[in-house]
C-alpha positions as CSV (number, residue, x, y, z in Angstrom):
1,X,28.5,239.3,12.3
2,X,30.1,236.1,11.4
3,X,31.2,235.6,7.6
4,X,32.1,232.0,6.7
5,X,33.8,231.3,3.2
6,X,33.0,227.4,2.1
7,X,34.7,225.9,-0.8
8,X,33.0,224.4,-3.7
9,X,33.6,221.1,-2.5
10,X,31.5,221.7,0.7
11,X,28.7,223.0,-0.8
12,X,26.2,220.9,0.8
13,X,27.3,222.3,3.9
14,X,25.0,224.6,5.4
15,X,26.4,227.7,7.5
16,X,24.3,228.4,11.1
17,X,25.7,232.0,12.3
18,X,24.3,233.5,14.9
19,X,23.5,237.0,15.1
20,X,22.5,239.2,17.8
21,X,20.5,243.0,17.6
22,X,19.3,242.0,14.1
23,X,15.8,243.5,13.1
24,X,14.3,240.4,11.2
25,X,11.0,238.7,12.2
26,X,13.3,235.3,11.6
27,X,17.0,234.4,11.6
28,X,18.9,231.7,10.5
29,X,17.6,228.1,11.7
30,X,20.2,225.5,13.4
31,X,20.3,221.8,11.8
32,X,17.4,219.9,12.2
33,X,14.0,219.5,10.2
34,X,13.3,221.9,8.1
35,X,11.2,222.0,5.0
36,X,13.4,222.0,1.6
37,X,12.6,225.2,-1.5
38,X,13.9,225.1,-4.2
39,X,15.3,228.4,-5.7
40,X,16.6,229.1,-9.0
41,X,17.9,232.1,-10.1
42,X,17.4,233.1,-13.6
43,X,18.6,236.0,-15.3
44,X,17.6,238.6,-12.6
45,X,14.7,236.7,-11.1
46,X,14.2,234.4,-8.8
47,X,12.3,231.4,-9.8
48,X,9.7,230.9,-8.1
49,X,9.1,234.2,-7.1
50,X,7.1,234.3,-4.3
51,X,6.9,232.1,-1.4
52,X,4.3,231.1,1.8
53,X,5.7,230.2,4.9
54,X,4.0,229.4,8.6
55,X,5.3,231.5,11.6
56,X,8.0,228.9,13.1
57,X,8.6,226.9,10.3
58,X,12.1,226.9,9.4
59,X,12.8,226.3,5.9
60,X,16.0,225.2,4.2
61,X,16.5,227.1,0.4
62,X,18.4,225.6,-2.2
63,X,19.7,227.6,-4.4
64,X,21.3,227.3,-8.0
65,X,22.9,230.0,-9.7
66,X,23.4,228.6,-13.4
67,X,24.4,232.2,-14.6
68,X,27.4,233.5,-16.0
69,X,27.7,236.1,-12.8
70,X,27.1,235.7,-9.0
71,X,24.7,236.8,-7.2
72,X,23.1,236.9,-3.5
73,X,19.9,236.2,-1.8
74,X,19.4,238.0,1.4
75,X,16.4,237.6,3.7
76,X,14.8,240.6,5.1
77,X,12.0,242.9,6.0
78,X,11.9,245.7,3.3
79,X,13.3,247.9,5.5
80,X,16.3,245.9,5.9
81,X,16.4,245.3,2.1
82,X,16.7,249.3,1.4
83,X,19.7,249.6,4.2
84,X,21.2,247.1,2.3
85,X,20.8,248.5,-0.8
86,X,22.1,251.8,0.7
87,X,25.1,250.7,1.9
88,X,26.3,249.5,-1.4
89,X,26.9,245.9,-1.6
90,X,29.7,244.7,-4.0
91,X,30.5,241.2,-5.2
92,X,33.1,239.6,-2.6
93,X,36.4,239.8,-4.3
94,X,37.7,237.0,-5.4
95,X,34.7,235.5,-4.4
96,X,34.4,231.7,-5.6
97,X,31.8,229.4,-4.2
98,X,29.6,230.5,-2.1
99,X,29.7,233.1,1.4
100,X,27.2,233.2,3.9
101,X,27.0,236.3,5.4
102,X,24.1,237.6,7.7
103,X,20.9,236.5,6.8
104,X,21.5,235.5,3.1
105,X,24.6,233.9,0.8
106,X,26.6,234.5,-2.0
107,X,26.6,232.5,-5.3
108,X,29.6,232.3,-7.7
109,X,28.7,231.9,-11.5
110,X,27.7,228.5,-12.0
111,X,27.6,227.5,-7.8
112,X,25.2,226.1,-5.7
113,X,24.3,226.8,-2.2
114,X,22.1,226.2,0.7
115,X,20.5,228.9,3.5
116,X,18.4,227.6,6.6
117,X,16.1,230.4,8.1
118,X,13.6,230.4,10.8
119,X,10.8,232.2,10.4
120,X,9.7,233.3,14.1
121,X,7.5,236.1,13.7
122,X,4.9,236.8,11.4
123,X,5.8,239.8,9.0
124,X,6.4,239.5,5.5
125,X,9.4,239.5,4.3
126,X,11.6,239.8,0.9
127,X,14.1,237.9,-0.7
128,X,16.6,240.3,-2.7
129,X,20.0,240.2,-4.8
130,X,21.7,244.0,-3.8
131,X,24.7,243.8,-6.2
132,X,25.0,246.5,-8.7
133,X,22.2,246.8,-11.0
134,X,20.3,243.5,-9.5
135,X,17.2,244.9,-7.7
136,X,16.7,247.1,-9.8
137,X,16.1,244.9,-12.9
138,X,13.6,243.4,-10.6
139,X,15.6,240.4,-8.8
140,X,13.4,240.6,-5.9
141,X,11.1,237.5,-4.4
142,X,8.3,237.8,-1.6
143,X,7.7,235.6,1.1
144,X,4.2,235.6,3.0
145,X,4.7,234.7,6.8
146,X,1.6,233.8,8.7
147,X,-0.4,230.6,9.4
């Protein structure tokens, strides 16, 4: 997995990392068209907090984290999204900015940020903030796949 740090002042810059043996019915979209959503993160919630997609479409999320404290939004089956809860996941030290990692990013208080996926197959899948406490106080978003 490739982990890319990008400074506040490229924020508009949009990480594509390939991945290889990941289980998502998706993965992260290379530049070209892709239809723009609009995620705000509020509190512990997503805003909206549900979204429809097409099978193929590729979709470019920006996000704005106007909180006081960062946060992440990482695609995945639910099955991925309870290994990642599992495993843990602490804020980045020192993190500032933003960090794509995998199939999601990370937001610094007060940061902006920008995530392309493809969505290739057809299951639904969930949009989820794993840092301590996050999920749990419900800062999870759905995403219908289909045509």
């Amino acid at each position: 997995m490739h982990r890319q740090n990008t400074p506040l002042a490229v924020i508009a810059t949009v990480a594509v990392i390939g991945l290889a043996g990941c289980g998502s019915t998706g993965g992260l979209a290379g530049p070209g068209e892709a239809t723009r959503m609009e995620v705000e993160i509020d509190g512990y919630h997503f805003v909206p907090d549900h979204f429809k997609v097409a099978t193929g479409e590729s979709v470019r999320f920006i996000i704005s984290n106007p909180d006081d404290i960062g946060h992440e939004l990482f695609i995945g089956t639910a099955a991925e999204q309870a290994a990642r809860r599992a495993r843990g996941v602490a804020e980045p030290s020192g993190a500032a900015g933003i960090s794509h990692f995998g199939y999601g990013i990370y937001l610094s208080a007060h940061s902006d940020g920008e995530l392309d996926y493809a969505f290739s197959g057809d299951e639904d899948l969930l949009i989820g903030c794993h840092l301590p406490g996050h999920w749990e106080a419900g800062m999870v978003a759905t995403i219908d796949v289909g045509d």
